[in-house]
LUMGU-328879 format. One line per field, with one value per residue: residue number from 1; residue in three letters; x, y, z of N, C-alpha, C, O in turn. Coordinates in Angstrom, 2 decimals. Layout:
N
vokol	[NUM_...]
drenpa	[ALA_...]
n_east	[X_...]
n_north	[Y_...]
n_up	[Z_...]
ca_east	[X_...]
ca_north	[Y_...]
ca_up	[Z_...]
c_east	[X_...]
c_north	[Y_...]
c_up	[Z_...]
o_east	[X_...]
o_north	[Y_...]
o_up	[Z_...]
This chain:
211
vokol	[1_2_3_4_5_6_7_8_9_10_11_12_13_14_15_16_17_18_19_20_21_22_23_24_25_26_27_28_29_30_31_32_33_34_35_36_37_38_39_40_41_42_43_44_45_46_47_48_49_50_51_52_53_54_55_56_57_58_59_60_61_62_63_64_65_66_67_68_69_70_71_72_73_74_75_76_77_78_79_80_81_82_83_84_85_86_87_88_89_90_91_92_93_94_95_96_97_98_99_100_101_102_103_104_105_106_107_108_109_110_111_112_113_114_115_116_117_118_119_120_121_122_123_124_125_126_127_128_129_130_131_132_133_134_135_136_137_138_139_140_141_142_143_144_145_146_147_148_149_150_151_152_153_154_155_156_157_158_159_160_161_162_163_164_165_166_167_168_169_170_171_172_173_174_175_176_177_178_179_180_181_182_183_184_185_186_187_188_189_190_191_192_193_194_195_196_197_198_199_200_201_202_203_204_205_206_207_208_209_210_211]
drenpa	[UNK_UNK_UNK_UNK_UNK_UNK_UNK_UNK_UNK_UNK_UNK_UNK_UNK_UNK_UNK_UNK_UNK_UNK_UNK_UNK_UNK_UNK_UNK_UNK_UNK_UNK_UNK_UNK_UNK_UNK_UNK_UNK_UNK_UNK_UNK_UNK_UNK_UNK_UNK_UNK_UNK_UNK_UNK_UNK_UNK_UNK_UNK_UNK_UNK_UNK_UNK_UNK_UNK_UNK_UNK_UNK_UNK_UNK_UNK_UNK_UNK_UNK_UNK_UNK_UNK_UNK_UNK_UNK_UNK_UNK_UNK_UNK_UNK_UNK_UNK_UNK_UNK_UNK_UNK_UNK_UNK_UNK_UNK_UNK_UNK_UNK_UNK_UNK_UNK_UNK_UNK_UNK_UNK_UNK_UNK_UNK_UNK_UNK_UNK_UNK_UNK_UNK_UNK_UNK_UNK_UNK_UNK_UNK_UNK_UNK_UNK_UNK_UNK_UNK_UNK_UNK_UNK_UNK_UNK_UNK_UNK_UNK_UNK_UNK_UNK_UNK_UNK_UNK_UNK_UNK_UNK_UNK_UNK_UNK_UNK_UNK_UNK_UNK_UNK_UNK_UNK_UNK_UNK_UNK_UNK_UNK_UNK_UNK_UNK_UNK_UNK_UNK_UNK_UNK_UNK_UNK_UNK_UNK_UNK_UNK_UNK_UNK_UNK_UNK_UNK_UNK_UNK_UNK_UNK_UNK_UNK_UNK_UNK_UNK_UNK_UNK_UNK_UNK_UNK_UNK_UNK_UNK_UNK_UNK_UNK_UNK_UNK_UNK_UNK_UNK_UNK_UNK_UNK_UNK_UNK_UNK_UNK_UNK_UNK_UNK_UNK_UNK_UNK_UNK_UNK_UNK_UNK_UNK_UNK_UNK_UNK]
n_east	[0.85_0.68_1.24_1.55_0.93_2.82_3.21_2.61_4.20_6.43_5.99_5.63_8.35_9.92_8.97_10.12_12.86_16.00_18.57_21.50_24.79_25.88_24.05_22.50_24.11_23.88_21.44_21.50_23.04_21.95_19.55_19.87_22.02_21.96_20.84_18.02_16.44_13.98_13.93_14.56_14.75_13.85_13.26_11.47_10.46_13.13_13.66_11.50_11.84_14.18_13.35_11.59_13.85_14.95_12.50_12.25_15.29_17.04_18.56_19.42_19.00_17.77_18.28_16.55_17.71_19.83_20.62_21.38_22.60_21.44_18.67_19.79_21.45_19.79_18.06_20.10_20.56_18.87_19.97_20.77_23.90_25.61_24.40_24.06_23.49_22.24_22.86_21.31_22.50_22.05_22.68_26.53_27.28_25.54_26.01_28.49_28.62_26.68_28.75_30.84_29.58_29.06_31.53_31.99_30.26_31.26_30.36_30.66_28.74_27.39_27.21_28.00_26.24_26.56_25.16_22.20_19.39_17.89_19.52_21.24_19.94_19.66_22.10_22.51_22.68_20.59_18.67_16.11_15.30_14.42_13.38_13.71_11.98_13.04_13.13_13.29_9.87_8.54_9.28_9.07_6.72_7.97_10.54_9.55_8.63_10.90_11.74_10.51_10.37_12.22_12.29_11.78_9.14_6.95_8.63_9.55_8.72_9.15_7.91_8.09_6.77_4.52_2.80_3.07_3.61_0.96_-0.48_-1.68_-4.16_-5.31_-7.77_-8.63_-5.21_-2.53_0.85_3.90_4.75_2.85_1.11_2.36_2.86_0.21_-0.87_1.11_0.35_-2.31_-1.94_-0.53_-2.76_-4.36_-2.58_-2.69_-0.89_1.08_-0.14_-0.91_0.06_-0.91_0.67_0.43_2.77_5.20_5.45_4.25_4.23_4.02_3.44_4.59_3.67_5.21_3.03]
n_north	[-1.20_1.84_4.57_7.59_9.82_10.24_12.51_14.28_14.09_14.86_17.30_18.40_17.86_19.59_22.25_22.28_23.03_22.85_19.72_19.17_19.26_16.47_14.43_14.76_13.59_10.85_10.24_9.69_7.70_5.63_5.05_4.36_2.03_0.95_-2.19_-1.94_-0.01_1.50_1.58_4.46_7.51_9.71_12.18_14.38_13.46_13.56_16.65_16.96_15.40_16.75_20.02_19.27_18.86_21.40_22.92_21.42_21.82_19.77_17.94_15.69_13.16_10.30_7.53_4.76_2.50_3.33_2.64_4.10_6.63_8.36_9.68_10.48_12.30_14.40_14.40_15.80_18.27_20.24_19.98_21.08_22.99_21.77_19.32_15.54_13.35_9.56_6.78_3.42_0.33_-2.05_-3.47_-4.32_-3.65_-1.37_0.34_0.77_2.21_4.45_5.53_6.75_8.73_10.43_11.50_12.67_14.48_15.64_16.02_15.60_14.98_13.11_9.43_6.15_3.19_-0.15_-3.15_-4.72_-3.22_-3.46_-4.36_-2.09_0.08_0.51_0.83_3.34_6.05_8.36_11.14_11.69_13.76_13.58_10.84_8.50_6.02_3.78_0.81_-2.86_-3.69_-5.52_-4.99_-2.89_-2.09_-2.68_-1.07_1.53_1.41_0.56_2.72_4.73_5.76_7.21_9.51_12.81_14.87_16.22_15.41_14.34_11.12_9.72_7.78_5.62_4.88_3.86_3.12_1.37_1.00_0.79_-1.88_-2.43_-1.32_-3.56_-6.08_-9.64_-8.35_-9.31_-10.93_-10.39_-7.99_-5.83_-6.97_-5.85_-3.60_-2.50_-3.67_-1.78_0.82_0.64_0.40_2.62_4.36_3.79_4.50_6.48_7.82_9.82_11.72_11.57_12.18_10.95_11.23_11.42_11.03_10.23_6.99_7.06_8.99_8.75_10.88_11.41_12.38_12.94_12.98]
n_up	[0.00_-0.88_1.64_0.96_-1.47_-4.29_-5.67_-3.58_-1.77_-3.11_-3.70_-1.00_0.11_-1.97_-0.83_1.69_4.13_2.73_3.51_4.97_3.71_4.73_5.71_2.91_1.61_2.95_2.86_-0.22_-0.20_1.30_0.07_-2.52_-2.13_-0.09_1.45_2.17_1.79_2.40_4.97_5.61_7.14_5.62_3.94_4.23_6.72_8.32_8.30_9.94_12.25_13.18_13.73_15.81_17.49_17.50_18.86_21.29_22.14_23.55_26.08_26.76_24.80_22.97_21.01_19.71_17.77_15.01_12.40_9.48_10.50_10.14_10.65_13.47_13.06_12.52_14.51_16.04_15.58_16.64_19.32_22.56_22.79_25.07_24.42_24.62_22.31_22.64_20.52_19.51_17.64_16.51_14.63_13.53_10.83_10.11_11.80_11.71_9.23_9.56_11.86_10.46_8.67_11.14_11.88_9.26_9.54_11.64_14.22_17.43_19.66_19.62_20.67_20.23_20.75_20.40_19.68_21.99_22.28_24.63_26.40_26.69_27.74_30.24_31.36_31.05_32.80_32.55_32.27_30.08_27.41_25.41_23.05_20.64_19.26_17.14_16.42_16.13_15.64_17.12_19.62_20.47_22.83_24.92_24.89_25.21_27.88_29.49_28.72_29.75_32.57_33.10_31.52_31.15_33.12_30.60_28.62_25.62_23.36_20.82_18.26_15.70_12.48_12.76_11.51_9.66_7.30_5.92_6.80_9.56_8.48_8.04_8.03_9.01_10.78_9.57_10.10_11.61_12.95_12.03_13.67_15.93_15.83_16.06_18.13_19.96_19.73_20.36_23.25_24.50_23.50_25.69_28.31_30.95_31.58_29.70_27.28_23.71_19.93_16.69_13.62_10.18_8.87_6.23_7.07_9.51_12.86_15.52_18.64_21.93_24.97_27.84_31.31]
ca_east	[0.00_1.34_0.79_1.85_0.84_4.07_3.52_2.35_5.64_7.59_5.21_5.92_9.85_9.72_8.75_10.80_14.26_17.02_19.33_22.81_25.51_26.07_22.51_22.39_24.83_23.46_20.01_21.78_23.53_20.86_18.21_20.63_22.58_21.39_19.43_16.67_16.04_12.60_13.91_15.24_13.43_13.02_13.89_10.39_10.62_14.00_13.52_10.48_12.94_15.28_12.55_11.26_14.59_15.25_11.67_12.69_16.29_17.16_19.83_19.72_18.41_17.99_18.13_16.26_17.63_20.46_20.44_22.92_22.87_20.31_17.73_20.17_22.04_18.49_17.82_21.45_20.82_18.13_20.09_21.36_25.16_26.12_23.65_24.49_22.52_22.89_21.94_21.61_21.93_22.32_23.56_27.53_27.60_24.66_26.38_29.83_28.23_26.82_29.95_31.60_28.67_28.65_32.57_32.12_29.48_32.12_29.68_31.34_27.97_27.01_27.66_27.18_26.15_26.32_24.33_21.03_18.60_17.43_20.79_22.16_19.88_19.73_23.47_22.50_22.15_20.55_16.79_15.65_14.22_13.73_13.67_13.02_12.16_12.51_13.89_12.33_8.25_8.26_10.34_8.68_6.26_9.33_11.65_8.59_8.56_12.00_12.35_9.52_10.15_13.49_11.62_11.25_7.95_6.79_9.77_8.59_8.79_8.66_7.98_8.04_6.59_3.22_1.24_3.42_3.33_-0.78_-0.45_-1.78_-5.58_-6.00_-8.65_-7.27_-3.95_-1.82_2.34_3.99_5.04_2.14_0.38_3.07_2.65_-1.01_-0.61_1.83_-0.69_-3.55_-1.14_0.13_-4.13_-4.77_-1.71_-3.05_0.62_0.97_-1.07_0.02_-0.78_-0.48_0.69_0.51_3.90_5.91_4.99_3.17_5.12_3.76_4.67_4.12_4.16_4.58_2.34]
ca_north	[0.00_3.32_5.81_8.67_9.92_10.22_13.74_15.17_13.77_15.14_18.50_18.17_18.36_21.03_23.05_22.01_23.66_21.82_19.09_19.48_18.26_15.30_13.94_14.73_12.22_10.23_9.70_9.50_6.33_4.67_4.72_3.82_1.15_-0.20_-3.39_-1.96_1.71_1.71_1.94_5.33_8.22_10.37_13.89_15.55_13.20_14.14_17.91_17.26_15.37_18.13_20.65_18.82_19.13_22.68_22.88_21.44_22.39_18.76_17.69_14.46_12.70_8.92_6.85_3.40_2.31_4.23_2.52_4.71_7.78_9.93_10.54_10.84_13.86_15.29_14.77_16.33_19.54_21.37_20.26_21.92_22.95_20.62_17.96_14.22_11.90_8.18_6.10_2.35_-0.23_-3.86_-4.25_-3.65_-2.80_-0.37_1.03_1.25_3.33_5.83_6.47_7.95_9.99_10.99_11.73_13.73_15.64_16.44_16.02_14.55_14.96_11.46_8.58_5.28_1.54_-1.07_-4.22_-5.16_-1.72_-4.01_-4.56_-1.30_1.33_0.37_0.98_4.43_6.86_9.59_11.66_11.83_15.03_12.95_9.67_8.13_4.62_3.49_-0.04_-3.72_-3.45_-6.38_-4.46_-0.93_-1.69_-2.76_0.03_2.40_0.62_0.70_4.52_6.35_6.32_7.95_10.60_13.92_15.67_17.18_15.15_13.39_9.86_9.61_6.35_5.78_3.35_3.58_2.76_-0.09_-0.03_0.58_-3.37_-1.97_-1.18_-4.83_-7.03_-9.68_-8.12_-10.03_-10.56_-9.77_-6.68_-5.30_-6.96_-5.24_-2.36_-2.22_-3.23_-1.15_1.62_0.46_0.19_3.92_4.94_3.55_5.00_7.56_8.61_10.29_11.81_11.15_12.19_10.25_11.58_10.36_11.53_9.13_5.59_7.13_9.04_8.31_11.83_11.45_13.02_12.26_14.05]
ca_up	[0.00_-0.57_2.07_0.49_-2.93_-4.62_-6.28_-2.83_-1.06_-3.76_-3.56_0.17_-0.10_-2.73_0.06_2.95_3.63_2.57_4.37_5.11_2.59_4.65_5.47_1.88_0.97_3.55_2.50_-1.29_-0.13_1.47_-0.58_-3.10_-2.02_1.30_0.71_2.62_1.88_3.14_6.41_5.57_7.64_4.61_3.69_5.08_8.20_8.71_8.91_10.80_13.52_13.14_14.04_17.33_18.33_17.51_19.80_22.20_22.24_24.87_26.83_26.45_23.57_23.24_20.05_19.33_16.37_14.49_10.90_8.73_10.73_8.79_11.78_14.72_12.17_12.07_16.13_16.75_15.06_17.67_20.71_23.34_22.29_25.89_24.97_24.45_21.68_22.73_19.72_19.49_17.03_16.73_13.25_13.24_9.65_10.32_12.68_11.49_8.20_10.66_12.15_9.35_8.61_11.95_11.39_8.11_10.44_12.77_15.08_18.74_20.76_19.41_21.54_19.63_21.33_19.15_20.63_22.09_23.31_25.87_27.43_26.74_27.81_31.76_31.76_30.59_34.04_32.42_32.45_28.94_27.03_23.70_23.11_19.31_18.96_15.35_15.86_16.22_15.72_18.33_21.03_20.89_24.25_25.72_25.13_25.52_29.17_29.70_29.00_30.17_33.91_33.09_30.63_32.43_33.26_29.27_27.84_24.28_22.63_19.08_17.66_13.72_12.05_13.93_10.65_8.84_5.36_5.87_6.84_10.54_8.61_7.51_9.09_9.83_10.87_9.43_10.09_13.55_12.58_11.86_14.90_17.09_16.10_16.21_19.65_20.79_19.35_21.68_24.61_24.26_23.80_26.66_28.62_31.50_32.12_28.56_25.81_22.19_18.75_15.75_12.69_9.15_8.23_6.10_7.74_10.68_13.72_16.86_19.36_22.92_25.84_29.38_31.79]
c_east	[0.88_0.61_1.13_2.23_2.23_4.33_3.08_3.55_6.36_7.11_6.19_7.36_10.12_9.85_9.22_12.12_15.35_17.80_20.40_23.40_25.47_25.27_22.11_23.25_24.72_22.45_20.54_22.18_22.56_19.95_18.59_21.22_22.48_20.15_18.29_16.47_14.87_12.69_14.48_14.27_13.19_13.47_12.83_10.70_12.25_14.34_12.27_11.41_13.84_14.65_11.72_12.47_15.11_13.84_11.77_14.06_16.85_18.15_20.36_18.73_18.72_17.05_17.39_16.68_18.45_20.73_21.83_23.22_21.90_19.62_18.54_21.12_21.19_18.32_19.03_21.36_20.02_18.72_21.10_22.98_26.28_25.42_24.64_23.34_23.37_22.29_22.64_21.31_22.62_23.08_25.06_27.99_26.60_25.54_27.50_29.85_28.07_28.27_31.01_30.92_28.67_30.26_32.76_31.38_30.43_31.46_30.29_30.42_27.29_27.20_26.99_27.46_25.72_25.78_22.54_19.93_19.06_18.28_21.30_21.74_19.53_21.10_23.53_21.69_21.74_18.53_16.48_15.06_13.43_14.19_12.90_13.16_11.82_13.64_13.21_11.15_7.59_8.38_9.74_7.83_7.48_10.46_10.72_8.77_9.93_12.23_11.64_9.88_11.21_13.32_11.29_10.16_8.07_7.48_8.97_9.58_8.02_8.53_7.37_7.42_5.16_1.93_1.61_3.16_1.94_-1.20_-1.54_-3.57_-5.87_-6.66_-8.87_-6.34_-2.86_0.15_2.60_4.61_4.03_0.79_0.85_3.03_1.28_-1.49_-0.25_0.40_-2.12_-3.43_-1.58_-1.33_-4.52_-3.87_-1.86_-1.78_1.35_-0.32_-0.20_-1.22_-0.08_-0.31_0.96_1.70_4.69_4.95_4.51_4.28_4.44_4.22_3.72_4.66_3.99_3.95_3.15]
c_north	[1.25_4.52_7.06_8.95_10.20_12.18_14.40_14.97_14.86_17.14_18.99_18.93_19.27_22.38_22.90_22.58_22.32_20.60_19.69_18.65_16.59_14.50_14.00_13.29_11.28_9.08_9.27_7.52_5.56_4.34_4.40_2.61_0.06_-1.24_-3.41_-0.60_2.28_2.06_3.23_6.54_8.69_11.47_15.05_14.97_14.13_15.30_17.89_16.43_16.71_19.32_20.35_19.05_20.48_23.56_22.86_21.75_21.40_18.37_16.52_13.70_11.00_8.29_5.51_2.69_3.35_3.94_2.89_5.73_9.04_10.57_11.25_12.21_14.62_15.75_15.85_17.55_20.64_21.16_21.33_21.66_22.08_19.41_16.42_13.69_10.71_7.49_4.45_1.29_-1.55_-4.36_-3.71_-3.02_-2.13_0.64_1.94_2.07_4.93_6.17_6.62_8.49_10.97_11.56_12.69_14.76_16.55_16.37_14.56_14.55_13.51_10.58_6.96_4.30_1.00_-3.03_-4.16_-3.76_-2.30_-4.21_-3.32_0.16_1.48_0.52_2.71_5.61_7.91_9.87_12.61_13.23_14.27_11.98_9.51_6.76_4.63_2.02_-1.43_-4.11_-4.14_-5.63_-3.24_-0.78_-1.93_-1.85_1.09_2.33_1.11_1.86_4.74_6.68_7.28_9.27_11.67_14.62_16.34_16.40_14.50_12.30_10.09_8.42_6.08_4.59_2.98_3.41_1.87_-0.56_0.41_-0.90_-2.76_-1.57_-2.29_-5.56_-8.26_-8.93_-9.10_-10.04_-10.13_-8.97_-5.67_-5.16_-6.45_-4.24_-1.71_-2.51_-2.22_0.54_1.56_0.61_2.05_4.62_4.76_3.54_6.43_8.52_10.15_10.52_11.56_11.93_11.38_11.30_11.24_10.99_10.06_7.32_5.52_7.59_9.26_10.15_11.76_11.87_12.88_12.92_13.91]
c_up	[0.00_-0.17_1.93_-0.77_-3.39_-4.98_-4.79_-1.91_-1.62_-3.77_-2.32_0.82_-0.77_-1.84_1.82_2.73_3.28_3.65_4.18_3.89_3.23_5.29_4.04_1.06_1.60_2.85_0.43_-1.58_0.51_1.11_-1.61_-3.48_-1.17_0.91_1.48_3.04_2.42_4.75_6.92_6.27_6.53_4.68_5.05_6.57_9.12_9.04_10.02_12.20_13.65_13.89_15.30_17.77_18.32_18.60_20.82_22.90_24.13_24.85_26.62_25.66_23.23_21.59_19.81_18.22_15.35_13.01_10.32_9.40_10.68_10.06_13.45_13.97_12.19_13.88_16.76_16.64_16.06_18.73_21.27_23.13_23.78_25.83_24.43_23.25_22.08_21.66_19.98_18.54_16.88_15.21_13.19_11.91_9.59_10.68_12.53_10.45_8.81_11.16_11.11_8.77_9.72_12.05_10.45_8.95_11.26_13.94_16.60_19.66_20.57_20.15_20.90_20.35_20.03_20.16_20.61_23.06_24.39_27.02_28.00_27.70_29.21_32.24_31.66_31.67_33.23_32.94_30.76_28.68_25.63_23.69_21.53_18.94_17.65_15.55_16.06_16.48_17.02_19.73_21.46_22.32_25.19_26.13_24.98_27.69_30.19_30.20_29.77_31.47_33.69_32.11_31.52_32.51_32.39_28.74_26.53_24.00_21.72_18.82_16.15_13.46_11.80_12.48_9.83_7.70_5.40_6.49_8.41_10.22_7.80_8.44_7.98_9.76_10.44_9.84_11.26_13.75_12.26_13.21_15.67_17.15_16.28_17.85_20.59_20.52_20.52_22.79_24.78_24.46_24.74_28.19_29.93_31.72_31.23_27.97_24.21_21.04_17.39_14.49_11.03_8.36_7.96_6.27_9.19_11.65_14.66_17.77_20.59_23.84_27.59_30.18_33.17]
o_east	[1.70_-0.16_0.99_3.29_2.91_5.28_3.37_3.82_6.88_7.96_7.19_7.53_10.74_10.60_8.68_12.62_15.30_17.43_20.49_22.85_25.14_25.91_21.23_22.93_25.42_22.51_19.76_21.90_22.44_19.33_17.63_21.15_22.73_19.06_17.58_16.35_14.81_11.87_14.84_13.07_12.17_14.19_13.07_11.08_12.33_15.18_12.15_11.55_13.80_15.39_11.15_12.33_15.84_14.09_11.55_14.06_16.98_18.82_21.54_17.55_19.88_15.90_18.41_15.74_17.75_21.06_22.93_24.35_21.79_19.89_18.11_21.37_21.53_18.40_18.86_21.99_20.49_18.35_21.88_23.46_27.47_25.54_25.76_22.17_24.59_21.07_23.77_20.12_23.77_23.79_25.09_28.82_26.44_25.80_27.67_30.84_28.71_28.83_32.19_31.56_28.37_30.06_33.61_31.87_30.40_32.15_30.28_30.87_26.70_27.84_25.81_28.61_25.00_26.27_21.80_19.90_20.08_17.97_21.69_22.50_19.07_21.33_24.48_20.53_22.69_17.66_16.63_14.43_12.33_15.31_11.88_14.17_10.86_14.74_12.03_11.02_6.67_7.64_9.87_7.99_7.74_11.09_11.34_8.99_9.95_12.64_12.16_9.80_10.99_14.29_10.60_10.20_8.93_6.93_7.78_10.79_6.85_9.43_6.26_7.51_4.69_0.70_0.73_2.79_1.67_-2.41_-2.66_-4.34_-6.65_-6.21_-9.13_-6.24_-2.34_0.67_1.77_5.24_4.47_0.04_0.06_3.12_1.19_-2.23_-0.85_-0.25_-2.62_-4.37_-2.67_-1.40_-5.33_-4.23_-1.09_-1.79_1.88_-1.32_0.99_-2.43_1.14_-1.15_2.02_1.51_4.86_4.04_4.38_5.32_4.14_5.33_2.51_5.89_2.99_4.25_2.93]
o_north	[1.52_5.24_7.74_8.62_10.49_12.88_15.59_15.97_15.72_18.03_19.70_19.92_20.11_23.33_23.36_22.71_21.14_20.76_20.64_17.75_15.63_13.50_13.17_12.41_10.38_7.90_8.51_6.64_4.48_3.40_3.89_2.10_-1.14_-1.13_-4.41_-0.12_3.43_2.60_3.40_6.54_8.20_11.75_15.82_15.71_14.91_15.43_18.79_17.14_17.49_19.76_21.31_19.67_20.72_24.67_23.82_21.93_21.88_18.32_16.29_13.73_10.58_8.46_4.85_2.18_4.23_4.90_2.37_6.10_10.19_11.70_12.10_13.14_15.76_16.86_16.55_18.22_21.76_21.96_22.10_20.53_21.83_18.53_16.45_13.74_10.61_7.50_4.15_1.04_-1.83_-5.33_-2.54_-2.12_-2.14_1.64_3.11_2.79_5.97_7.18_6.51_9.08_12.15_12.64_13.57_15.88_17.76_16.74_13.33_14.17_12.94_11.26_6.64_4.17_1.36_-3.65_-3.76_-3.57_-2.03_-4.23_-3.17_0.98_2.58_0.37_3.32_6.00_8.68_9.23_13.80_13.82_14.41_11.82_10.11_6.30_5.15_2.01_-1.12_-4.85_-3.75_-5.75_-2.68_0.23_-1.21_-1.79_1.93_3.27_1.76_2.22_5.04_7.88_8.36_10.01_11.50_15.33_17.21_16.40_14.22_12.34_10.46_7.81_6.41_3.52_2.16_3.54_1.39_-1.61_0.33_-1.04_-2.69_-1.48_-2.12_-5.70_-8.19_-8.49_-9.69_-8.92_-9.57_-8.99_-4.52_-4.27_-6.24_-3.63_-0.53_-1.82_-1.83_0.99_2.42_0.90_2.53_5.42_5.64_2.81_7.37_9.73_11.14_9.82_11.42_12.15_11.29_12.19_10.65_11.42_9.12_6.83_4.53_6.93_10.45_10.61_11.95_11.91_12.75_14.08_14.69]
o_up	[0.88_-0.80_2.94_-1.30_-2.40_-4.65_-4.95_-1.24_-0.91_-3.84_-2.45_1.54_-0.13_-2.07_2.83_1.61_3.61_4.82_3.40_3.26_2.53_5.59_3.80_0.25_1.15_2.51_-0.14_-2.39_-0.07_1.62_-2.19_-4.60_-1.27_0.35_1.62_4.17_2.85_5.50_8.08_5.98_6.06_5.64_5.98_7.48_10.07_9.92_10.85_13.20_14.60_14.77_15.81_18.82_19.28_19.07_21.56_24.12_25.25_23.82_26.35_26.03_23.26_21.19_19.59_17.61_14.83_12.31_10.48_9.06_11.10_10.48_14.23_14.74_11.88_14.40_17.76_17.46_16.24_19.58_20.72_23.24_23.59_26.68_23.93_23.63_22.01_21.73_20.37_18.38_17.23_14.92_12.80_11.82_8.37_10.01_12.87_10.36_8.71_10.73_11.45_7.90_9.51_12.60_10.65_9.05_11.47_14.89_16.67_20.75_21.49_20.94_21.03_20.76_19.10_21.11_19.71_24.28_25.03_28.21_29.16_28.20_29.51_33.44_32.15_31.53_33.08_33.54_30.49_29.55_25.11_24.16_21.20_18.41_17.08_15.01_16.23_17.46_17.73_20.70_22.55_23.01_26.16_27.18_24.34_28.46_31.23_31.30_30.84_31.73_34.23_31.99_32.52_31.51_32.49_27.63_26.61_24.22_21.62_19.40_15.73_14.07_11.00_12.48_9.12_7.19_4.20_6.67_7.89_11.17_6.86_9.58_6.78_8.62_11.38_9.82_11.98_14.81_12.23_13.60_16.59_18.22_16.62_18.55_21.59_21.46_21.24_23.53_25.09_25.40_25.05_29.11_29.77_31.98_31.74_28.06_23.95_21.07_17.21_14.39_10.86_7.22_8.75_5.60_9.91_11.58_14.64_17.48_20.54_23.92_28.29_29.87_34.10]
């Protein structure tokens, strides 16, 4: 299913400011060459991360899922000129791409784990301003779970994904990727701790907020 007409995407970007050169050559090479470009945030998403964090302008900033680089280059750009991003990702040749993007960036507020979230992010003493899960559809109530207590009064969770291809308005649900995230979706609505809004940007971005 394609959730997003092609000419209104491309409309879309038309009218968005530019990326940087090297998110530019970022998103060039991954949608390119990576044998799974779909998992790329996207140009519009990517200024629209970029722009929550120039919003919120946070201290500490927490990754789910770092891919090639592209979205944690986008999260890095509104923070606070002492903040930290921690990103995390399980694939070492994921990982090891990002850091030499994150290298050409110049950018040293990065902090990359390479491993399992689940392991990594209880080693991680901090108190969240932003947190962006974009990584195993299965795992997201889990590392929703994980974070939030450590999320500070207002802080936000982003979570991508949150509409799956469209797979997420089939009855049956089919696939456990699609059931996970349609879960995790119900969870999150029914959540007194937070409010959330969904947004149909891209492949759906989830933005929530803790109360």
């Amino acid at each position: 299913m394609q959730l997003i007409n092609e000419t209104i995407e491309q409309y879309c970007k038309e009218f968005t400011s530019p990326l940087d050169e090297v998110r530019t050559a970022n998103e060039l090479f991954t949608t390119t060459f990576h044998a799974h470009p779909q998992m790329h945030s996207g140009y519009v998403q990517g200024k629209v991360l970029e722009m929550f964090s120039f919003m919120l302008r946070p201290s500490r900033v927490l990754e789910i899922g770092t891919f090639t680089g592209f979205s944690a280059l986008s999260l890095v750009k509104g923070m606070a000129p002492n903040g930290i991003l921690h990103t995390i990702e399980i694939r070492e040749d994921d990982a090891e791409t990002a850091k030499q993007y994150f290298k050409d960036a110049q950018e040293s507020r990065i902090v990359q784990h390479v491993g399992n979230a689940l392991d990594i992010i209880p080693t991680l003493n901090e108190v969240w301003d932003l947190i962006f899960i974009d990584a195993d559809k299965v795992g997201y109530i889990d590392y929703y779970e994980l974070t939030l207590p450590n999320v500070k009064t207002g802080g936000i969770i982003l979570a991508d994904n949150v509409l799956f291809h469209g797979e997420v308005f089939q009855t049956p649900l089919k696939g456990k990727n699609a059931i996970a995230i349609d879960r995790f979706n119900r969870y999150i609505r029914e959540d007194n701790r937070v409010e959330q809004v969904m947004l149909s940007i891209r492949d759906g971005l989830m933005v929530i907020r803790k109360l």
